[in-house]
N, C-alpha and C positions, 0 to 999 in steps of 0.2 A: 299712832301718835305715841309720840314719849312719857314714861313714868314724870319726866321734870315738866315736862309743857303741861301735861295733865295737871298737875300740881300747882303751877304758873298760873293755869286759869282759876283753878276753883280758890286757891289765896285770891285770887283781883275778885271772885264772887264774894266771896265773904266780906273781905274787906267792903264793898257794896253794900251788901246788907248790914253790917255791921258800923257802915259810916255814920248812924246818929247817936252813936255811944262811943265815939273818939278813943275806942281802941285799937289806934294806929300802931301803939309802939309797940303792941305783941308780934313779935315772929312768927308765921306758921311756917311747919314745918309736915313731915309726916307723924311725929311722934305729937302735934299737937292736938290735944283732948276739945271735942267743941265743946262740952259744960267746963269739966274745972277750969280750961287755961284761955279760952275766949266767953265762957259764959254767955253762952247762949243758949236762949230757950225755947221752946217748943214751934214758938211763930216764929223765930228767927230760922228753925230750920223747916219750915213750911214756903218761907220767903226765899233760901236758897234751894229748896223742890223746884219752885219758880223757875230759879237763872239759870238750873241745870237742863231742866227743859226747855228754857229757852236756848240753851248754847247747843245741846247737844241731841233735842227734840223727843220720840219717843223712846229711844233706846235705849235711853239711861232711867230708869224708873227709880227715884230714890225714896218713893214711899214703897213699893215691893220691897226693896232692900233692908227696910230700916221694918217693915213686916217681919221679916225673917229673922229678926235680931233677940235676943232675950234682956230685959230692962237693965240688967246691968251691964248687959253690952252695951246698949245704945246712952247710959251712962259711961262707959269711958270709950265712947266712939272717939277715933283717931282719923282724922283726915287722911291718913296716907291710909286707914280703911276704904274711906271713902275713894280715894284715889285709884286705887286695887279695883273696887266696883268698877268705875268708872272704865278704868282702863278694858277688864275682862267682859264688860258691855258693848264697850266698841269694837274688839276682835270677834264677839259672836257677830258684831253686824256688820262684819265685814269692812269696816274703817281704818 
């Protein structure tokens, strides 16, 4: 799967999770930070743990991920971090 489809879907996740705080008119990108520039908080990224295991099931584990992180990583986590996970998750599992 492509670095841009990868990115394609987890934008339309967020945007999901994110749809009862009408931050639509944020761009995500890879360089997008989920605290400062979508502000999002802890359940928000619990809610998209959710949709990643629902799109992509046990392979992508983004509470191991975000385990392995040190807090001011996971303070300026960057979606196209995420995206990187993602992607080098689905080539371990053969996708």
């Amino acid at each position: 799967m492509s670095t841009e489809r990868i990115l394609a879907e987890i934008s339309e996740m967020i945007e999901v999770v994110l749809a009862d705080y009408g931050t639509g008119d944020v761009e995500i990108g890879m360089d997008t930070r989920f605290t400062d520039d979508l502000e999002m908080e802890s359940i928000d990224l619990v809610a998209l743990a959710g949709q990643l295991e629902e799109r992509y099931g046990g392979q992508v584990n983004f509470a191991e991920f975000i385990a392995g992180l040190e807090l001011d990583e996971i303070i300026e986590l960057t979606v196209g971090a995420l995206v990187r996970h993602v992607e080098g998750s689905l080539v371990g599992a053969g996708r």
